[in-house]
Backbone as CSV, one residue per row, in Angstrom:
resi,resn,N_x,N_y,N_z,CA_x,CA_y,CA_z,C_x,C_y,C_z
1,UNK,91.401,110.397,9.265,91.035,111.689,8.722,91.653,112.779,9.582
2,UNK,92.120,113.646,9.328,92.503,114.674,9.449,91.406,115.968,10.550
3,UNK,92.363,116.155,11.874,90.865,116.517,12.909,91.951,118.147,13.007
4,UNK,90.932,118.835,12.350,91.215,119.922,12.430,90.985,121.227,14.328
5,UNK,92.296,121.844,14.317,92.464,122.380,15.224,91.436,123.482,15.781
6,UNK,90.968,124.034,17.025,90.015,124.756,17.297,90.447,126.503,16.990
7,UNK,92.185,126.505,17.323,92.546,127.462,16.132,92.275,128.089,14.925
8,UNK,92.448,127.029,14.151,92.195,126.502,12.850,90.529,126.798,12.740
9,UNK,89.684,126.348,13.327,88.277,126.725,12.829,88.227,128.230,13.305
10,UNK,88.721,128.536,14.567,87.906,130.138,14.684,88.651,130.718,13.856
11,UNK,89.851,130.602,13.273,90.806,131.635,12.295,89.323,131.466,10.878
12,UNK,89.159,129.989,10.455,88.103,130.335,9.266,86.966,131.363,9.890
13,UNK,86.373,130.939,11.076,84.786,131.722,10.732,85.362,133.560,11.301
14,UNK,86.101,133.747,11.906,86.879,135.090,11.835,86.920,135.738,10.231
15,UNK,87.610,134.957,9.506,88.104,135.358,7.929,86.266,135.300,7.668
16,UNK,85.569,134.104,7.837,83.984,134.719,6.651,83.767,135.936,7.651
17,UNK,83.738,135.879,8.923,82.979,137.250,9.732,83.759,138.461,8.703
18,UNK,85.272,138.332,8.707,85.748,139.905,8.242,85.380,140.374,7.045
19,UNK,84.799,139.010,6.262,84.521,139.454,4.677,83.437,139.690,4.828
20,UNK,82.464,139.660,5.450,81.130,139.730,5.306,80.744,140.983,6.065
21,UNK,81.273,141.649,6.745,81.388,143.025,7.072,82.228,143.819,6.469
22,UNK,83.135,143.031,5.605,84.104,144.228,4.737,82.585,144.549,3.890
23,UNK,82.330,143.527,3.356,81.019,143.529,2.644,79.751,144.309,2.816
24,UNK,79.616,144.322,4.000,78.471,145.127,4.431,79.191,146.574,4.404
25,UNK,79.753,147.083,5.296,80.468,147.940,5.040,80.267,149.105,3.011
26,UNK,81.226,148.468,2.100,81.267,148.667,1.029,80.009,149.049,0.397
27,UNK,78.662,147.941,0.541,77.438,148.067,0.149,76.965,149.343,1.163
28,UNK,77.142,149.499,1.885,76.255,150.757,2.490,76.893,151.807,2.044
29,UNK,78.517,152.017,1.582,78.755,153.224,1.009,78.956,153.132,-0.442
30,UNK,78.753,152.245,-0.989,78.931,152.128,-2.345,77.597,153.284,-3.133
31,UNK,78.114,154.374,-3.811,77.294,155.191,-4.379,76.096,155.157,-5.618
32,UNK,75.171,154.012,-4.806,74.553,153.251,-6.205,72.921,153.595,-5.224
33,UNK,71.938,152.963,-6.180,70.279,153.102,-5.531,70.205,151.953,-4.517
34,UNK,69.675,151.777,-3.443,69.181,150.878,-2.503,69.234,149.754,-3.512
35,UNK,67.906,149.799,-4.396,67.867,148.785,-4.815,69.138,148.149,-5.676
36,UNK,69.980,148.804,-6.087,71.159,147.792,-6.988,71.691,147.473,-5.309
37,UNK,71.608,147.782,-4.421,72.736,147.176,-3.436,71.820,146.072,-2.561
38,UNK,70.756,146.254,-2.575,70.105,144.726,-2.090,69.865,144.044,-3.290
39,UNK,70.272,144.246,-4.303,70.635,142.912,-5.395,71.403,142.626,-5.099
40,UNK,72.797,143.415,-5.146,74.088,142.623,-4.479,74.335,141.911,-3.904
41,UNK,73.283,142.434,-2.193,73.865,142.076,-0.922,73.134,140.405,-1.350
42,UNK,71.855,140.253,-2.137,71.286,139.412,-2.730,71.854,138.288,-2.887
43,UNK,72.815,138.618,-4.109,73.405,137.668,-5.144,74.456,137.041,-4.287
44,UNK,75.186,137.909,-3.110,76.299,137.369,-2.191,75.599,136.322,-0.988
45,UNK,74.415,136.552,-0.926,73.650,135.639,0.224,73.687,134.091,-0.805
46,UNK,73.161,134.437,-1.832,72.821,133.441,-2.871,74.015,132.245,-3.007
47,UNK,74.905,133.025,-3.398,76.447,132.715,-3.558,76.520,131.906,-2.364
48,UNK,77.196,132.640,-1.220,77.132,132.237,0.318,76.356,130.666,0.172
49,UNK,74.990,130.775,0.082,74.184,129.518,0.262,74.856,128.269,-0.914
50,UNK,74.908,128.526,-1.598,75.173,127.565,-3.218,76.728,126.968,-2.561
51,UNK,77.795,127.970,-2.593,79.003,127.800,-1.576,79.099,126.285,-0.719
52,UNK,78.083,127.002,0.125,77.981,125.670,1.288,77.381,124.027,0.984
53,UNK,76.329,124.049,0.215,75.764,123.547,-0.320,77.002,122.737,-1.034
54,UNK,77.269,123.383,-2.035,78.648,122.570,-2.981,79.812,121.771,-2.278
55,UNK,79.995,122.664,-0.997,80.900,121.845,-0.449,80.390,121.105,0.593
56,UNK,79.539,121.078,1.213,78.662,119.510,1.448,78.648,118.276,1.198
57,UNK,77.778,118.807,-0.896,77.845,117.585,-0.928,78.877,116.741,-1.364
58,UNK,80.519,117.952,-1.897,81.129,117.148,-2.152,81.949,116.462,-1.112
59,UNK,81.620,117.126,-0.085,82.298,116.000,0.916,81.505,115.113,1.363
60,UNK,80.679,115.043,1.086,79.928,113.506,1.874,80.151,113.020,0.087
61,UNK,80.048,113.196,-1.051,80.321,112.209,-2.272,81.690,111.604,-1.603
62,UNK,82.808,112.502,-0.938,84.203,111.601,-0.543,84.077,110.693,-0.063
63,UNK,83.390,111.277,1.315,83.046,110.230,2.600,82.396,109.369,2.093
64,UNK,81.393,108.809,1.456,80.520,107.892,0.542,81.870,107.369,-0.330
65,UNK,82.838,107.530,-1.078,83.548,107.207,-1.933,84.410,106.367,-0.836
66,UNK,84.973,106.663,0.045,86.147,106.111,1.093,85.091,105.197,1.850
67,UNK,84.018,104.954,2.027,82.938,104.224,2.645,82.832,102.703,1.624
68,UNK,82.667,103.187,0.757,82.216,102.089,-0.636,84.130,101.461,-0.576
69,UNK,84.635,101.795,-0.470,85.935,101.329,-0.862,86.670,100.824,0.345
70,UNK,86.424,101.311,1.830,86.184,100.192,2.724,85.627,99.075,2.817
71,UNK,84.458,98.809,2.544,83.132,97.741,2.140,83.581,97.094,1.138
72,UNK,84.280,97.650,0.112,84.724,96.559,-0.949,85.723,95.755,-0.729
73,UNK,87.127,96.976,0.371,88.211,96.225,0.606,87.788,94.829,1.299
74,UNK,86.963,95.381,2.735,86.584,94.079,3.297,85.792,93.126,3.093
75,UNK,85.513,93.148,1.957,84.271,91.817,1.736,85.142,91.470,0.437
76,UNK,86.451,91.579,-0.009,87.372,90.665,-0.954,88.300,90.536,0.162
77,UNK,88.151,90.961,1.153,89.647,90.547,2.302,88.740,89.105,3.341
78,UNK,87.372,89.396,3.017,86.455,87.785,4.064,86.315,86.520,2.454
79,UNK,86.162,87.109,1.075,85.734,85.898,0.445,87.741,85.504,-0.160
80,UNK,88.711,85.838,0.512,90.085,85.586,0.279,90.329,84.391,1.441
81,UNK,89.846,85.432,2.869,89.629,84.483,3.587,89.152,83.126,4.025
82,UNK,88.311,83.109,2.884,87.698,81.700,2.960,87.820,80.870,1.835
83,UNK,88.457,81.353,1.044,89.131,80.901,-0.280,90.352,79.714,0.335
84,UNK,91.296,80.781,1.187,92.158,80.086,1.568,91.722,79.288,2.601
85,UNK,91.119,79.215,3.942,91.043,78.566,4.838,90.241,76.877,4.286
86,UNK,89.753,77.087,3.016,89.328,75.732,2.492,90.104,74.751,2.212
């Protein structure tokens, strides 16, 4: 698997930090009532959470998928094995 660089991670959480203060930013001057902008800031927390969540679980469905397909390789690579050694 692929081991990502420490570069590489602070460049991502840099990029969510800058959006999420471009974000804050915008909502505090955006010319609307409190309340439409803590719906916003709302719906982007919401988002944010669902986000992470989604990509979770689809990476452990991978990791579970490449897991099951190890386990299968090797248990037709032991009953081959003993196919032949008979």
């Amino acid at each position: 698997m692929l081991e990502h660089s420490k570069t590489w991670i602070n460049f991502n959480y840099t990029c969510v930090a800058t959006a999420y203060t471009m974000l804050a930013f915008a909502l505090a001057y955006m010319p609307v009532e409190m309340a439409t902008k803590g719906y916003i800031a709302m719906a982007v927390l919401f988002l944010s959470g669902s986000l992470v969540t989604l990509v979770k679980t689809l990476h452990d469905v991978r990791v579970g998928t490449e897991f099951t397909t190890k386990l299968e390789k090797a248990r037709q690579e032991k009953i081959l094995n003993e196919y032949v050694s008979q």
